[in-house]
Backbone as XML, in Angstrom:
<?xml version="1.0"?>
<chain id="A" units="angstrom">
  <residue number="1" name="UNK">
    <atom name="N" x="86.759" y="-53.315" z="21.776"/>
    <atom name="CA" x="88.093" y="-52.767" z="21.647"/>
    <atom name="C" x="88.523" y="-52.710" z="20.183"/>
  </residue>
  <residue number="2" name="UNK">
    <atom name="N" x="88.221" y="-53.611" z="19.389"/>
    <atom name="CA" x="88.326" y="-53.383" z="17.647"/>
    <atom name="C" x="88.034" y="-52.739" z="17.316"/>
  </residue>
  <residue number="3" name="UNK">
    <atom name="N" x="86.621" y="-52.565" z="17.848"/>
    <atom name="CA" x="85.888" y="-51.062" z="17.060"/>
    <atom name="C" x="86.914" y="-49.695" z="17.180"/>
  </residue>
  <residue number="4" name="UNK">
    <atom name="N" x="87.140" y="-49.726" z="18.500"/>
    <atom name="CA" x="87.839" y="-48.321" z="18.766"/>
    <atom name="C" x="89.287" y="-48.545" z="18.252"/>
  </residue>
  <residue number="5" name="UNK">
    <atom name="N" x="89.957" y="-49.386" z="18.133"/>
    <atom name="CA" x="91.393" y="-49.604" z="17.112"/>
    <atom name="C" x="90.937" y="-49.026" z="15.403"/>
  </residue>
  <residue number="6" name="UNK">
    <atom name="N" x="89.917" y="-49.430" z="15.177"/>
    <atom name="CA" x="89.545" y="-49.127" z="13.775"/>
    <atom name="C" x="89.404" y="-47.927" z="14.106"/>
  </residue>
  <residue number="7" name="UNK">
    <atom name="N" x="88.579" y="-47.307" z="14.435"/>
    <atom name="CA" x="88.265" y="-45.962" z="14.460"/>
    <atom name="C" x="89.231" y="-45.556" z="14.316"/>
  </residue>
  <residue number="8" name="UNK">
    <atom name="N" x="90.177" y="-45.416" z="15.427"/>
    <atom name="CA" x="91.441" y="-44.450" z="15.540"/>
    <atom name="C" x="92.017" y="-44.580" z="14.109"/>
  </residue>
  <residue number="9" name="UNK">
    <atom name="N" x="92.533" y="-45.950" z="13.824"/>
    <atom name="CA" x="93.349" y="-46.017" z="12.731"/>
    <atom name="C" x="92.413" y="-45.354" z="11.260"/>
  </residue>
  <residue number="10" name="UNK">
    <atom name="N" x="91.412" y="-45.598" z="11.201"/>
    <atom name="CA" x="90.189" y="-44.909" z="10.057"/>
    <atom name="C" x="90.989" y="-43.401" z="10.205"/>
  </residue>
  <residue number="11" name="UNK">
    <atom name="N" x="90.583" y="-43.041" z="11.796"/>
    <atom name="CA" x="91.075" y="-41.448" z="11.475"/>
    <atom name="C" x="92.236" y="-40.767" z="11.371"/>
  </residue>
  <residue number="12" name="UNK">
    <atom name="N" x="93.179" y="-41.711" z="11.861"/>
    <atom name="CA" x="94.566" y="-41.531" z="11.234"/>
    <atom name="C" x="94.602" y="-41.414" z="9.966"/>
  </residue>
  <residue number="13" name="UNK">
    <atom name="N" x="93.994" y="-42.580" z="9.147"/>
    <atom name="CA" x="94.491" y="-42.551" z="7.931"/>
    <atom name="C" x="93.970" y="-41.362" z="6.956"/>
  </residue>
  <residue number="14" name="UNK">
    <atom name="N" x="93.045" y="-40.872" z="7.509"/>
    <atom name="CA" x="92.417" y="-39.900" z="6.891"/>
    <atom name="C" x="92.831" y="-38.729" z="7.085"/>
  </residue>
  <residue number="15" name="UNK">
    <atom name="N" x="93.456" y="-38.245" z="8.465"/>
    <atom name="CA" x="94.089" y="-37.431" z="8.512"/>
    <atom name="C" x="95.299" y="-37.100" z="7.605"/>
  </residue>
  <residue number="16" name="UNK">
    <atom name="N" x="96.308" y="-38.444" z="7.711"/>
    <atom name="CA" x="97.166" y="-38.623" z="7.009"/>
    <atom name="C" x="97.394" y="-38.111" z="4.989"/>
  </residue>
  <residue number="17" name="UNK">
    <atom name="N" x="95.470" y="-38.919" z="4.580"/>
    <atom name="CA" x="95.368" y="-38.410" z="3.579"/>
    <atom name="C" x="94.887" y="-36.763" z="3.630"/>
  </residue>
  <residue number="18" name="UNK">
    <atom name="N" x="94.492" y="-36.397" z="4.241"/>
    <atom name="CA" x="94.215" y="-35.190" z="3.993"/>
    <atom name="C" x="95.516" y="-34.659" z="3.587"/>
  </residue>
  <residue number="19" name="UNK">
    <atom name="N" x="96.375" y="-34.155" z="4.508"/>
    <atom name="CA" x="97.757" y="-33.677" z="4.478"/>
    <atom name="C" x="98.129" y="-34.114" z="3.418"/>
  </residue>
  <residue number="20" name="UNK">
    <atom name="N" x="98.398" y="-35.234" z="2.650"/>
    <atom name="CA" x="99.107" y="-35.449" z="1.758"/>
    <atom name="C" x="98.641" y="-34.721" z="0.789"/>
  </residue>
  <residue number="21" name="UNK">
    <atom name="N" x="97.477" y="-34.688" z="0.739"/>
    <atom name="CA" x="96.574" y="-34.163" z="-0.525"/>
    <atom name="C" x="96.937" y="-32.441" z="-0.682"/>
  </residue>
  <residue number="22" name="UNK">
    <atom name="N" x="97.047" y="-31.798" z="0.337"/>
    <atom name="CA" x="97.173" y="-30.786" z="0.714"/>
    <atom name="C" x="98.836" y="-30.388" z="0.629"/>
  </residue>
  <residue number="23" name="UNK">
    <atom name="N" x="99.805" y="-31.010" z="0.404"/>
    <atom name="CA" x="100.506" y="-30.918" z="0.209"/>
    <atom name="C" x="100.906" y="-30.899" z="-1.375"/>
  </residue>
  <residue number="24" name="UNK">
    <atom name="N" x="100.133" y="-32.173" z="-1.833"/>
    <atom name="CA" x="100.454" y="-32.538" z="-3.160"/>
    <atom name="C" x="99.653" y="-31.397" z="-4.266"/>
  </residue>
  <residue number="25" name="UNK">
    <atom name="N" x="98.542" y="-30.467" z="-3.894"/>
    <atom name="CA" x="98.207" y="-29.666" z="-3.980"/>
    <atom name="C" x="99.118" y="-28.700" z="-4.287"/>
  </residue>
  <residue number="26" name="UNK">
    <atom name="N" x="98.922" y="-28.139" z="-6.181"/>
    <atom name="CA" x="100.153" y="-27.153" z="-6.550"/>
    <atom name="C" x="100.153" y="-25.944" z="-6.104"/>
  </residue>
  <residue number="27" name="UNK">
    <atom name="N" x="101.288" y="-25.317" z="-5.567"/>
    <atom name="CA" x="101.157" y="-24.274" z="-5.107"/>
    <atom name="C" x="100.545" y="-22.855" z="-5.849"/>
  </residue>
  <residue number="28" name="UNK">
    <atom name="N" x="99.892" y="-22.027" z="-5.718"/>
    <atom name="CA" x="99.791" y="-20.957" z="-6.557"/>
    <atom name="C" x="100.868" y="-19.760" z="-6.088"/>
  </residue>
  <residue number="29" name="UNK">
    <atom name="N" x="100.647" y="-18.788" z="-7.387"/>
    <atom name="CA" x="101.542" y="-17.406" z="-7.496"/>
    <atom name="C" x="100.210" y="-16.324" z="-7.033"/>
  </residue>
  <residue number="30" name="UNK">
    <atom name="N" x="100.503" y="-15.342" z="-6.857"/>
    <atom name="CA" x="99.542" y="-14.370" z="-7.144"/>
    <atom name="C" x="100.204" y="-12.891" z="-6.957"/>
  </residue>
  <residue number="31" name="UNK">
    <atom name="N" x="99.607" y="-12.114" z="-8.172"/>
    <atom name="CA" x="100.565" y="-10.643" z="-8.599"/>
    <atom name="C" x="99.695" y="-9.464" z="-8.300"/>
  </residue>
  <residue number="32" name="UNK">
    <atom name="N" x="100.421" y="-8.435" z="-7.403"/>
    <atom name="CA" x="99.801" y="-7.240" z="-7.412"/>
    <atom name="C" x="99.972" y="-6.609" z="-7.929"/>
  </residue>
  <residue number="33" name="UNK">
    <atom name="N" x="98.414" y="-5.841" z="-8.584"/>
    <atom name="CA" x="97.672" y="-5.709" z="-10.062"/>
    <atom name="C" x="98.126" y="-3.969" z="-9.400"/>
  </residue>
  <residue number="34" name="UNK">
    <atom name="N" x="99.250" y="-3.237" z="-8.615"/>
    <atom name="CA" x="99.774" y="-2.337" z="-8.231"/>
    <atom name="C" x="100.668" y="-2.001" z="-9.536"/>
  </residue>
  <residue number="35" name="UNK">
    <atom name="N" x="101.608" y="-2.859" z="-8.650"/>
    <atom name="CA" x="103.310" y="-2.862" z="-9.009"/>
    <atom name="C" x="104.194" y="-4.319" z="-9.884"/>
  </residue>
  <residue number="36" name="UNK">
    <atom name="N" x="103.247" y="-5.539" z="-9.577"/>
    <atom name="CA" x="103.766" y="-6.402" z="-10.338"/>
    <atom name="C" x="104.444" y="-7.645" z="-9.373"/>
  </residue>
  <residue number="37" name="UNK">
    <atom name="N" x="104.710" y="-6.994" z="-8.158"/>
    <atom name="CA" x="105.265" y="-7.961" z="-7.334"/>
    <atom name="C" x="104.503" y="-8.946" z="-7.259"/>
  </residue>
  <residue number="38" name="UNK">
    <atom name="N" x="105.272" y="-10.073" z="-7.191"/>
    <atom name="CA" x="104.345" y="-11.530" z="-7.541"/>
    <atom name="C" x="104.717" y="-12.122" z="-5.631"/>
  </residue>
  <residue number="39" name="UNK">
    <atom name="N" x="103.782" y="-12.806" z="-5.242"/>
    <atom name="CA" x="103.578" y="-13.671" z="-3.603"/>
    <atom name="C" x="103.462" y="-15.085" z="-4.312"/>
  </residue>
  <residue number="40" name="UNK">
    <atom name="N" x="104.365" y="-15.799" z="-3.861"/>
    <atom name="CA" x="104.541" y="-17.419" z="-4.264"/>
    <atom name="C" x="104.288" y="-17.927" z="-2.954"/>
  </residue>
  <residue number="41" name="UNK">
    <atom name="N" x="103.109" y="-18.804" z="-2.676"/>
    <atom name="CA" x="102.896" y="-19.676" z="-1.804"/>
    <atom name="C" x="104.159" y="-20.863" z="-1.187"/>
  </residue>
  <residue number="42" name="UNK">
    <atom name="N" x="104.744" y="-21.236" z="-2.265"/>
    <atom name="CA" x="105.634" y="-22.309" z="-2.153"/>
    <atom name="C" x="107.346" y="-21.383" z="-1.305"/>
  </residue>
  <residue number="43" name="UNK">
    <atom name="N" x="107.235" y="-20.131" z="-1.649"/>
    <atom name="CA" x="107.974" y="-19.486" z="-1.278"/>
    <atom name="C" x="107.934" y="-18.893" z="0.187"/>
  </residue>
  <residue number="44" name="UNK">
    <atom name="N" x="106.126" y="-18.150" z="0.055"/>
    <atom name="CA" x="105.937" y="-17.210" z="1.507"/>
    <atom name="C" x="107.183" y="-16.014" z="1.135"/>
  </residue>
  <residue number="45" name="UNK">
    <atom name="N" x="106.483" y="-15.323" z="2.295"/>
    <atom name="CA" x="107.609" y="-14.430" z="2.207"/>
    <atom name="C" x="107.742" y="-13.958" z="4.096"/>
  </residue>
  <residue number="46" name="UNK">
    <atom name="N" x="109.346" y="-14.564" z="4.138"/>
    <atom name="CA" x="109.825" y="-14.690" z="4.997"/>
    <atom name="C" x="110.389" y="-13.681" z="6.242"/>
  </residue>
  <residue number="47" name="UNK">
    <atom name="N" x="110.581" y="-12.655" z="5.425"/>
    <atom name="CA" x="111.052" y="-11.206" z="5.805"/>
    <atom name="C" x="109.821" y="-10.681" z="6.856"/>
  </residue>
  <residue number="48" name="UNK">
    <atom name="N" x="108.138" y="-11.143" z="6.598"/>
    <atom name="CA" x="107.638" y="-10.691" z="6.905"/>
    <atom name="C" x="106.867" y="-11.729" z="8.059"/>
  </residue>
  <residue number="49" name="UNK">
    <atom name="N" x="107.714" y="-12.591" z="7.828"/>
    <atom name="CA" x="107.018" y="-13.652" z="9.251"/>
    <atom name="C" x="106.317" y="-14.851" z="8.526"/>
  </residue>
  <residue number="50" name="UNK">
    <atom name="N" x="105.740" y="-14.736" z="6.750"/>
    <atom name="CA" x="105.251" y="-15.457" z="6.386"/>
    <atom name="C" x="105.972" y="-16.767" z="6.093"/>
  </residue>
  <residue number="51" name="UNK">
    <atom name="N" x="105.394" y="-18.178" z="6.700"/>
    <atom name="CA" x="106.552" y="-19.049" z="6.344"/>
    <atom name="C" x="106.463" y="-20.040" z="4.869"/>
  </residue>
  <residue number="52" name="UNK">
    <atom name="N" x="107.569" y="-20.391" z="4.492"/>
    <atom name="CA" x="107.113" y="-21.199" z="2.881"/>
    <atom name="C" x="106.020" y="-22.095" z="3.057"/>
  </residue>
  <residue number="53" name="UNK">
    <atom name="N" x="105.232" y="-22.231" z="2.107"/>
    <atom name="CA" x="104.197" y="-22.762" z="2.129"/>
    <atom name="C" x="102.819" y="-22.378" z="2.446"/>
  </residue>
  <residue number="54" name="UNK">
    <atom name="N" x="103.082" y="-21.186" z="2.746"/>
    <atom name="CA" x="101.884" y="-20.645" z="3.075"/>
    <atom name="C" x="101.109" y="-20.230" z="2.549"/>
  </residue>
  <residue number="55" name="UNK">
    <atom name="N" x="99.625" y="-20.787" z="2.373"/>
    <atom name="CA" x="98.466" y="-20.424" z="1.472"/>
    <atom name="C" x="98.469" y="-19.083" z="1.524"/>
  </residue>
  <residue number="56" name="UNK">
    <atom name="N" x="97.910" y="-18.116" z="0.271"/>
    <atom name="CA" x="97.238" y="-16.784" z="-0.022"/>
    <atom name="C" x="96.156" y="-16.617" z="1.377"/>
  </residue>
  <residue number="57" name="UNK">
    <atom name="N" x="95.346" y="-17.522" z="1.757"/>
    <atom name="CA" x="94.181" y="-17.295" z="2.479"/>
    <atom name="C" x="94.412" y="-17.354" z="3.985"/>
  </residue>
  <residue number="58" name="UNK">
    <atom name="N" x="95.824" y="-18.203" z="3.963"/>
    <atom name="CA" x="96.362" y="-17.829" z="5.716"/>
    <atom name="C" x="97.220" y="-16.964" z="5.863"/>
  </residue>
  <residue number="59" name="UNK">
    <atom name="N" x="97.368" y="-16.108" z="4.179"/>
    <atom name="CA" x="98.670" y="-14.791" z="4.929"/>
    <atom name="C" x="97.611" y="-13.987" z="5.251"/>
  </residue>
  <residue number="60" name="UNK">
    <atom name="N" x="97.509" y="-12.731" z="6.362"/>
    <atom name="CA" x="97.161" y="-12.039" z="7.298"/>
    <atom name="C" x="96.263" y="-11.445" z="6.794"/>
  </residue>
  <residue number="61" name="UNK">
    <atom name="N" x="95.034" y="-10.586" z="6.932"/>
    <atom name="CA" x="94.533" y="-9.688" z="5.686"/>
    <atom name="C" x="95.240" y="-8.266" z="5.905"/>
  </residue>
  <residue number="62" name="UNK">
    <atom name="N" x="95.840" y="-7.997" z="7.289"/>
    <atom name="CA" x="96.676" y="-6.469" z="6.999"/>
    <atom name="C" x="98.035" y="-7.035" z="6.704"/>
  </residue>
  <residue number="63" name="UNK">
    <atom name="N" x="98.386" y="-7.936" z="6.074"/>
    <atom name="CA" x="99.173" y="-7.752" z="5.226"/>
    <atom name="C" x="99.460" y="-7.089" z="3.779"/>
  </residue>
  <residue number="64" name="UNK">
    <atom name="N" x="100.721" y="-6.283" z="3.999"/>
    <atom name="CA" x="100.851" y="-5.648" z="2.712"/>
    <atom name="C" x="101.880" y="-6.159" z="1.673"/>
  </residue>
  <residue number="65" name="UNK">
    <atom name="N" x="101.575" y="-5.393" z="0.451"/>
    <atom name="CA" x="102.566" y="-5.387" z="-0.776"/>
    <atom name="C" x="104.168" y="-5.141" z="0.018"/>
  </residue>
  <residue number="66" name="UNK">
    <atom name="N" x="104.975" y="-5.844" z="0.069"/>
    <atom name="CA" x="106.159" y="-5.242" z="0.269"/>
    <atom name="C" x="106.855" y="-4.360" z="-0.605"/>
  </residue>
  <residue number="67" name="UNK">
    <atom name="N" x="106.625" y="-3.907" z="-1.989"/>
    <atom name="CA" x="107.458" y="-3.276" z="-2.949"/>
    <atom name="C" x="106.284" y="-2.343" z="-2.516"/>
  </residue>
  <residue number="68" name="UNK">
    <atom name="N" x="104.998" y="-2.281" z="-3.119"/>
    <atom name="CA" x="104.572" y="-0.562" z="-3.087"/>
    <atom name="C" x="103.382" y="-0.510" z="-1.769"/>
  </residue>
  <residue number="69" name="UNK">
    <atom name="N" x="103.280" y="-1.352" z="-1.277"/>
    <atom name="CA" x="102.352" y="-1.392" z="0.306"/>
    <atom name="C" x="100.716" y="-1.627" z="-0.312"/>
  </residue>
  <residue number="70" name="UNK">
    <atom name="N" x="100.526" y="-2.251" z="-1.115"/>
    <atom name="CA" x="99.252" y="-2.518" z="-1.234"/>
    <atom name="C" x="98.664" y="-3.648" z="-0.869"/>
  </residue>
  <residue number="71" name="UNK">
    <atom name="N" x="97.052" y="-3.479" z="-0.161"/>
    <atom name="CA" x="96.078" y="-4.814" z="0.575"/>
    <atom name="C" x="96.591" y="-6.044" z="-0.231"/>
  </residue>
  <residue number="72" name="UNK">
    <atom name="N" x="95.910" y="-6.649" z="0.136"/>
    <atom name="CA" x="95.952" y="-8.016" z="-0.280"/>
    <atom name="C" x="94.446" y="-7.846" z="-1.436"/>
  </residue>
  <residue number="73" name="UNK">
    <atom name="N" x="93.832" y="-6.805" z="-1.259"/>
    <atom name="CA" x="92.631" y="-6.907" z="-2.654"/>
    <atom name="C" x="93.245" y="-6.476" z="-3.897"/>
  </residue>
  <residue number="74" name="UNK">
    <atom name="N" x="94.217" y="-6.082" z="-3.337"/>
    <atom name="CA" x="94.874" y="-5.970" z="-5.106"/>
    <atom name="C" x="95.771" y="-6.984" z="-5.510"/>
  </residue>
  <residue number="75" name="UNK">
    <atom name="N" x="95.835" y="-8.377" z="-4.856"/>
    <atom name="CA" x="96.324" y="-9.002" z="-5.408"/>
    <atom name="C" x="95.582" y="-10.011" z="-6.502"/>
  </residue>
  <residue number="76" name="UNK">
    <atom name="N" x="95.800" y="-10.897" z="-7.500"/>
    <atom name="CA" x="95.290" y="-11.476" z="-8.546"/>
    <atom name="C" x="95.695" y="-12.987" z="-8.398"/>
  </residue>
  <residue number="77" name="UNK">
    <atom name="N" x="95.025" y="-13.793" z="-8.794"/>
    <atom name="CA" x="96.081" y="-15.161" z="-8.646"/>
    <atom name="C" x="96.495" y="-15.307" z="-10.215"/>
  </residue>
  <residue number="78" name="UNK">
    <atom name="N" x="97.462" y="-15.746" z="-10.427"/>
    <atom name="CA" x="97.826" y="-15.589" z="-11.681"/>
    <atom name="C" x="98.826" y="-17.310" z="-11.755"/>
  </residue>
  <residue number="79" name="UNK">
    <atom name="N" x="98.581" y="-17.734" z="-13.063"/>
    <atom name="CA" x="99.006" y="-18.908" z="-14.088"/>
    <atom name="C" x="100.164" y="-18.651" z="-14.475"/>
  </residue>
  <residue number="80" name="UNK">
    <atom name="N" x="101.656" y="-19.119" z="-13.898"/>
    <atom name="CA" x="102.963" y="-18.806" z="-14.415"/>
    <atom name="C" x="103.846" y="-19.670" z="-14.824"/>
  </residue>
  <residue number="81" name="UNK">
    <atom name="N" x="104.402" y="-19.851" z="-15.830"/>
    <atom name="CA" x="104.430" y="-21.119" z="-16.281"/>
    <atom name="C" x="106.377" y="-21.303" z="-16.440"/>
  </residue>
</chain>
């Protein structure tokens, strides 16, 4: 029965760290190399169902540019300071 208390709690805690890590993890920007409109992770964009926080790699791939409608291959990740 220890064994399996450890376990669980082992994988709690690891779970636990994951998430944190993943949280503490800075958000990125990224700008379409279109029009300029910039997609902030920490932001999402909400209008379109995307919720804050949402990684570049879990918004949709037919998602578009909202200012001029372009893929997501024209977007760039970009350093904004």
């Amino acid at each position: 029965m220890d064994f399996l208390f450890t376990l669980v709690s082992t994988a709690y805690k690891l779970d636990a760290f994951l998430q944190l890590e993943q949280i503490m993890e800075s958000y990125k920007k990224f700008i379409c190399v279109i029009c300029g409109f910039i997609y902030d992770e920490e932001e999402g964009w909400p209008e379109d169902g995307i919720e804050p926080g949402t990684r570049w790699e879990d918004v949709p791939e037919n998602w578009f540019c909202p200012d001029c409608g372009a893929g997501k291959e024209d977007f760039e990740m970009v350093e904004i300071e």
